[in-house]
C-alpha positions in Angstrom: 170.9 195.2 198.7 171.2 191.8 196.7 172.2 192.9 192.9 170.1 190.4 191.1 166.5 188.8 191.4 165.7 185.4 190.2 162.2 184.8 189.2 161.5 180.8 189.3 158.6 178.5 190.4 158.0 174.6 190.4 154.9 175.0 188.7 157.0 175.8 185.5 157.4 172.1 185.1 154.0 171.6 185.2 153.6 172.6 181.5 154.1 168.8 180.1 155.5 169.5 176.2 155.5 165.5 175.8 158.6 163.4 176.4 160.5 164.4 172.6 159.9 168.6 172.3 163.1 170.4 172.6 160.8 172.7 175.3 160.9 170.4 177.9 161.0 170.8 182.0 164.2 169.6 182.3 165.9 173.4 180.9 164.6 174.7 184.2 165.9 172.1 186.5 168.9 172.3 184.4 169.4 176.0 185.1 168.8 175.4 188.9 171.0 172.8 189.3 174.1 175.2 187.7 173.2 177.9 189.9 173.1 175.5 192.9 176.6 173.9 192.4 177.9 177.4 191.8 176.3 178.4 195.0 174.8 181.5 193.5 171.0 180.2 194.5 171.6 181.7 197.9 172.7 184.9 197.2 169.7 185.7 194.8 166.6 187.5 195.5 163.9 184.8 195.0 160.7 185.8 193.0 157.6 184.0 193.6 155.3 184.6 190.7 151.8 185.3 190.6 149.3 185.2 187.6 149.0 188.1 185.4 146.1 190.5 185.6 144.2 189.5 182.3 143.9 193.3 182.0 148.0 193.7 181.3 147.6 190.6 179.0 145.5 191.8 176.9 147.9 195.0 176.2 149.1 192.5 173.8 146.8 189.5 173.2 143.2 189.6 171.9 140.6 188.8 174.5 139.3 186.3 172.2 143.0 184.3 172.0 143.4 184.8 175.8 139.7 182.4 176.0 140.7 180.4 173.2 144.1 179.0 175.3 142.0 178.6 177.9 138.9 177.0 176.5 141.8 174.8 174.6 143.2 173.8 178.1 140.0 173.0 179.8 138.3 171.1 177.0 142.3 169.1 176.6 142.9 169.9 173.1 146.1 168.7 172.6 148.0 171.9 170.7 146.7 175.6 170.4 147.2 176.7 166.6 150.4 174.5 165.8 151.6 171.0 166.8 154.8 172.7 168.2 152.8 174.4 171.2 151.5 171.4 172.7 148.7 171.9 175.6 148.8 170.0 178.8 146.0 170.7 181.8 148.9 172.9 183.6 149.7 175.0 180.5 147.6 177.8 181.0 148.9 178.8 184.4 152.4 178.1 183.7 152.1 180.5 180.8 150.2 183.4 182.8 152.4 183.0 185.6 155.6 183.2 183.7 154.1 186.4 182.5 153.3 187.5 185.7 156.5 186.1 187.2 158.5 188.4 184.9 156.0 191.7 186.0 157.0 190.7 189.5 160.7 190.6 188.5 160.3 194.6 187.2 158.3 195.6 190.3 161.3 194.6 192.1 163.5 196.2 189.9 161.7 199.8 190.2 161.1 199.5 193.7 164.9 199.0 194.4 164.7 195.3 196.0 167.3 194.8 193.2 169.0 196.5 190.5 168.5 193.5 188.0 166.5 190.1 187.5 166.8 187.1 185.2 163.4 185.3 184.8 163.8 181.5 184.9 160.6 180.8 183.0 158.1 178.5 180.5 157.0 178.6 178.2 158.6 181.3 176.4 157.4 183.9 174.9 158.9 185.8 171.7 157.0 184.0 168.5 153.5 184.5 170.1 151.7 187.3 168.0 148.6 189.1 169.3 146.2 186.3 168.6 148.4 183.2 167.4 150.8 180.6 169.3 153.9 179.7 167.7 157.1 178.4 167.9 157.0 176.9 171.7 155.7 180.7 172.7 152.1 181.2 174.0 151.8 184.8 175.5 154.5 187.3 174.6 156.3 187.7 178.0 158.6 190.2 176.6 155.8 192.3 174.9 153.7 192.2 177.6 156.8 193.3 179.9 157.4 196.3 177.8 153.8 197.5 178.1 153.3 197.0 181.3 156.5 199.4 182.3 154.7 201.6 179.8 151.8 201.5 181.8 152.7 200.7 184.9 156.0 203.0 185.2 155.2 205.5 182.6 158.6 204.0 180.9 159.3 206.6 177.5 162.5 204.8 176.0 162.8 201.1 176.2 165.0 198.5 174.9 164.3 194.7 174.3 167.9 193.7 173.3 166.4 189.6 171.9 170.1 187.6 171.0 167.7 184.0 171.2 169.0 182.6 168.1 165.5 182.7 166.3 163.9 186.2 165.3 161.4 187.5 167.5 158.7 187.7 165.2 155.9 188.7 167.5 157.9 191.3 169.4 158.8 192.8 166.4 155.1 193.3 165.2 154.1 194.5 168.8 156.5 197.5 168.6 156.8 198.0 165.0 155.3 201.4 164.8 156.3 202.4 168.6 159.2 204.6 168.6 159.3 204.1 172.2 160.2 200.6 172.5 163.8 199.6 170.8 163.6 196.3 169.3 167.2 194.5 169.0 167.8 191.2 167.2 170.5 188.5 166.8 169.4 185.5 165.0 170.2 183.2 162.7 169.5 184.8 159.2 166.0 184.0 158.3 166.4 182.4 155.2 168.0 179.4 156.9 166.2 179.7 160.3 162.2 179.9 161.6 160.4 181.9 161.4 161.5 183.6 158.4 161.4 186.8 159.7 164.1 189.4 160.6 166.0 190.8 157.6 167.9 193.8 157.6 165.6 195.4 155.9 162.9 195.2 158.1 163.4 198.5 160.5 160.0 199.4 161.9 157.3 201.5 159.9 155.5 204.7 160.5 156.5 206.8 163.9 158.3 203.7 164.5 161.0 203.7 161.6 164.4 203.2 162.7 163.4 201.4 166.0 163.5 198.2 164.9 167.6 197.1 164.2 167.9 193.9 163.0 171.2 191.6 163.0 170.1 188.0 160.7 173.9 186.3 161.7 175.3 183.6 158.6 175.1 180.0 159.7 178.6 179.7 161.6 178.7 183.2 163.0 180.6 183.2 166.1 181.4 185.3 169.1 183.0 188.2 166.9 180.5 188.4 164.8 178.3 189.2 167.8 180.4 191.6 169.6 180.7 193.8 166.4 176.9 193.8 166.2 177.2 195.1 169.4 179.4 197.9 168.7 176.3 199.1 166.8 173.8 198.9 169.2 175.9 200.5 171.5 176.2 203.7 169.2 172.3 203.4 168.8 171.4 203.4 172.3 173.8 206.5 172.9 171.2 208.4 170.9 168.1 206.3 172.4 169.1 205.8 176.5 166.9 203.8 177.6 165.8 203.8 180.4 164.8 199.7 181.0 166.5 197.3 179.2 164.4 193.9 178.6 166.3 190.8 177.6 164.5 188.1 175.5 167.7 185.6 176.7 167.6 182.7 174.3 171.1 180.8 174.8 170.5 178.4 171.9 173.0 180.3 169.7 175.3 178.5 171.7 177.6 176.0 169.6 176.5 173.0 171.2 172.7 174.0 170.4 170.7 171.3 168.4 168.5 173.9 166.5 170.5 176.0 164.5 174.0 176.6 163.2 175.3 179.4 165.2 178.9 178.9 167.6 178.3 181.5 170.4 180.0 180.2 173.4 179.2 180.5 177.1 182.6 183.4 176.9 180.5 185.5 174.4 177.1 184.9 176.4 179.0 186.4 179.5 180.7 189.3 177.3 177.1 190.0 175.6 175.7 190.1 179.1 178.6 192.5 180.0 178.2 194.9 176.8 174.2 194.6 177.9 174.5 195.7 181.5 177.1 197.9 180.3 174.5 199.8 178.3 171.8 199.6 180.9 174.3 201.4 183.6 175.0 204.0 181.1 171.4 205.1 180.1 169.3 203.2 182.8 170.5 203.4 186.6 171.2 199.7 185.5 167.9 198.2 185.2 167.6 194.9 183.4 164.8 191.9 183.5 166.1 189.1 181.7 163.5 185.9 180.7 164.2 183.2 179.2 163.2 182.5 175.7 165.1 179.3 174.3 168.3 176.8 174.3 168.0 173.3 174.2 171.2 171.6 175.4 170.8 171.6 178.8 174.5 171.6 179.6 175.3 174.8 177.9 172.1 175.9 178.7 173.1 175.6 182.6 176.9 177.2 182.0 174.9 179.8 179.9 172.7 181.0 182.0 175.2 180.6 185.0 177.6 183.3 183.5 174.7 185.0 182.7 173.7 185.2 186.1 177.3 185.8 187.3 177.5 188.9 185.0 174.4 190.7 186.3 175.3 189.8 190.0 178.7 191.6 190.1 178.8 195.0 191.9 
């Protein structure tokens, strides 16, 4: 059995950001190219995608959002709520399928066609809330993942482990009162980094209390900063074994990332990935879907997400 899935499409470039947004086409062609010269592109399992039933989407979105992207789309408006998600006619279905793409990516995953996947996607996913795009993110891919296995796979402990360097706002507020879904942050403390959201203090309300863990990082935080954070979540998901583990996989806490101050380097993506899949073994026959969310230097965004890849492949 091949270890590890990739989920990836050409129509992923079709989603046009404009020629200056950090969210641009060129991460994914970036990330293939590294995987081709490493020669790990053959020994994946390749994932075509396929749009998302609207009926899974809307475990998380409005209806009425869901028509407004599209209506926005169709009618060539050129940004749905915020200049920063631009709209382009192929934005729409590059969204739904990077959804779906990722649902296709745990089908394979339960049905043992692989024992892990990493979701080479756009646009991400992490900032969009239930009826509001934001920061790049249009549908919650992540959210809608963790529904869906609850649906789907009738899934009773999950973890979303989200180390992108900016808080996953809308992820957060999706699972916020679910004490079935683990939410895990690393991120650039919020008072220096959007969107704002992420302190310490915020752990989940209601039923869900003490199943949100939060880790805001000080501008300059490197690797060992990191792995110590991890120590915790390891002790947390002792108590929590999870049976999935999702991956929001944003590598722009990389050092050589333009939009924040973090110095993560590819060595601590790989041993984060390790400690990860280390937890995943322990508590979830090793199940893992990884997406990407951001990173915006596409060199370290390639290495990144090479060793990423690397990690999850070994046997």
């Amino acid at each position: 059995m091949t270890q590890t899935g990739l989920v990836y499409d050409d129509l992923y470039l079709n989603h046009n950001t404009g020629s200056h947004h950090p969210e641009r086409a060129q991460r994914l062609t970036a990330i293939i190219d590294a995987l081709e010269e490493a020669g790990l592109l053959d020994k994946l399992l390749h994932i075509e995608p396929v749009p998302a039933k609207r009926s899974i989407v809307e475990l998380c979105h409005e209806p009425g959002y869901i028509d407004r992207f599209q209506r926005a789309v169709e009618r060539s408006v050129p940004f749905l709520d915020t200049p920063e998600c631009p709209l382009s006619p192929a934005t729409f279905e590059a969204a739904i399928c990077a959804t779906g793409g990722i649902l296709a990516g745990i089908d394979n995953v339960m049905q043992g066609n692989i024992k892990n996947c990493f979701c080479a996607v756009r646009p991400p996913g992490h900032h969009a809330e239930r009826s509001k795009a934001m920061g790049f993110c249009y549908f919650n891919n992540i959210a809608i993942a963790a529904k869906y296995l609850q649906k789907q796979y009738s899934m009773e402990r999950i973890a979303i482990i989200d180390w992108d360097v900016h808080h996953g706002n809308g992820t957060q507020n999706a699972f916020e009162q679910d004490p079935a879904v683990f939410y895990i942050s690393f991120h650039q403390n919020p008072y220096t980094c959007y969107p704002g959201t992420g302190k310490a203090s915020e752990i989940g309300t209601g039923k869900g209390q003490g199943y949100t863990l939060n880790f805001p990082m000080a501008p300059g935080a490197g690797n060992q900063d990191y792995f110590e954070a991890m120590e915790t979540v390891e002790q947390k998901m002792e108590n929590f074994r999870p049976e999935f583990v999702l991956i929001s996989a944003g590598f722009d806490a990389h050092a050589d990332d333009p939009l924040a101050h973090i110095n993560l380097t590819t060595k601590g993506y790989e041993e984060m990935t390790r400690k990860v899949k280390g937890v995943a073994e322990d508590h979830a026959e090793g199940r893992i879907v990884s997406m990407l969310e951001g990173g915006y230097n596409l060199q370290a965004l390639g290495e990144s997400v090479k060793t990423h890849i690397q990690v999850l492949s070994e046997g």
